[in-house]
N, C-alpha and C positions, 0 to 999 in steps of 0.2 A: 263664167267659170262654173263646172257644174258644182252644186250645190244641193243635199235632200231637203233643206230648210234654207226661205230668206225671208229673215225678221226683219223689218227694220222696227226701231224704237223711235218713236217722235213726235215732240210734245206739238200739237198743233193738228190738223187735219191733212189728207195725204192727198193730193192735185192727180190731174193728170199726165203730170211729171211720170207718177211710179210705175213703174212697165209692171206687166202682169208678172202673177207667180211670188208677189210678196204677202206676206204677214204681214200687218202695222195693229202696235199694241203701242197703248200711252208711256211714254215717258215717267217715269215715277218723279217724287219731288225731292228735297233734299241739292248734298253741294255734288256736284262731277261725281269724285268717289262713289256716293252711294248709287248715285245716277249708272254709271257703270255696273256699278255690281249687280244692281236689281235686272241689268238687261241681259248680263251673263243667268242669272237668276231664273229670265221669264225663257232664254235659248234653254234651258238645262229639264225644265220640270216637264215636258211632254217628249223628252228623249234622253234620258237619262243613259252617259256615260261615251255621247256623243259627241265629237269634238264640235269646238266652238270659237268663230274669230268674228272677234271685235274689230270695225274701221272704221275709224274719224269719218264725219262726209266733208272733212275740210281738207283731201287729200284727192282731189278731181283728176288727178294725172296719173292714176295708180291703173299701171297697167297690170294685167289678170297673167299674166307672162311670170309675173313677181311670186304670184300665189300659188300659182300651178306648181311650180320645182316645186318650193317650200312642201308644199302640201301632197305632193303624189305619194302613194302607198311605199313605195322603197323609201321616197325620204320621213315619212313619219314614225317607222319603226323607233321605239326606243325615247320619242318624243313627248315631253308633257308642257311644252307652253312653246310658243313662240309671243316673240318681240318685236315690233319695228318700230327703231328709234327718227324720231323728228331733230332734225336740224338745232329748232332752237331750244332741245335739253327735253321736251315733251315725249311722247309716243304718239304714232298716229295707229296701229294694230296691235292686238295682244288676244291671242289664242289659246286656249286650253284643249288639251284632246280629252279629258274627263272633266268639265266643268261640273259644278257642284253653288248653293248660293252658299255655303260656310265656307268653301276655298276661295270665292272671289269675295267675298267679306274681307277674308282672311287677308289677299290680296294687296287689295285697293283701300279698302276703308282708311281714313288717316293719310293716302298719299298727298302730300299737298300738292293740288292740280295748278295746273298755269305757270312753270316756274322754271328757271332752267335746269331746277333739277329731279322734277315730276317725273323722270326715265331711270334715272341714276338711283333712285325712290324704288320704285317698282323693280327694278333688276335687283336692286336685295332683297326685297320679295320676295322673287320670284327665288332665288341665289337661296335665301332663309327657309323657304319648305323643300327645298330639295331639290327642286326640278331641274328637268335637265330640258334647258329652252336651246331654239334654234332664233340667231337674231337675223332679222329679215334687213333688206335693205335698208340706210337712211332717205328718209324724203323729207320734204320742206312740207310743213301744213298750209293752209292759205289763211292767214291770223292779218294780215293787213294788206293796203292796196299794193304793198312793194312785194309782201309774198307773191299776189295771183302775178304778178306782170315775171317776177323771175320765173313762177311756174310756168306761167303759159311760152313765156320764151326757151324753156327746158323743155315743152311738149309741144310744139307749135302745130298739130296734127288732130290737135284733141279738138272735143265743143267745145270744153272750159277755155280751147284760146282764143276761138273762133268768138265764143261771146263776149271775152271780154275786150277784140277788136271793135265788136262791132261797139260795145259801150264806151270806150276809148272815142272812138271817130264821132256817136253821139256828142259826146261832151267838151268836142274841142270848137271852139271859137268860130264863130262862122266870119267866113273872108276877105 
């Protein structure tokens, strides 16, 4: 998807996993919330007033198809946040078009993460400063092994299903 900026945030060291053309800047410390905010925080300070979308990387199935519409110039007129609610009450995306670190303070701070109702949290929020958000699809995050097996059977197409076949057929009982 094009992008002028791709940060990723990640506490740990960055593999040969990550394709060219990202940014990796540490993870701050603290719980989720602030964890969040500081990475809305580190997207905002060298492009100020530039929109900014946050993605779980526990949502392997997200196709770029999703983000295009959402995000093309016609549909972002008039736009200050977008939302994609998760399945089990979470979010897995959340978008600011003027990100700021005191409006994602603002935000997130105090949402209680992990919970079925860490979405339903954050959309009065978001609902509480004003904004007028666009809500993106729902998806399912991948939080346990029953999550990846629905996802990969909801995207059979992807590597996240391809891998976890092949981990699957690893792990089954020899004959």
């Amino acid at each position: 998807m094009p992008a002028g900026r791709r940060l990723l945030v990640l506490d740990g060291e960055a593999g040969r996993w990550l394709p060219p053309g990202w940014e990796v800047v540490p993870q701050s410390g603290g719980g989720l919330d602030e964890r969040l905010a500081a990475a809305f925080a580190h997207a905002a300070r060298p492009a100020p007033g530039t929109p900014a979308l946050l993605v779980g990387m526990d949502t392997p199935h997200l196709d770029t198809a999703v983000l295009a519409e959402a995000f093309s110039p016609a549909r972002r007129a008039g736009v200050d946040a977008w939302y994609g609610p998760a399945a089990d009450g979470g979010f897995w995306a959340l978008g600011l078009a003027r990100p700021t670190e005191r409006l994602a303070r603002r935000l997130l701070l105090g949402v209680p993460m992990s919970t079925p109702r860490t979405g339903d949290a954050l959309l009065d929020r978001l609902t509480a400063e004003g904004l007028t958000t666009v809500r993106l699809p729902v998806m399912t995050d991948v939080d346990t092994i029953r999550d990846a097996r629905r996802v990969a059977a909801d995207a059979p197409h992807t590597g996240f299903a391809a891998r976890l076949r092949v981990i699957d057929t690893a792990s089954e009982p020899a004959g």
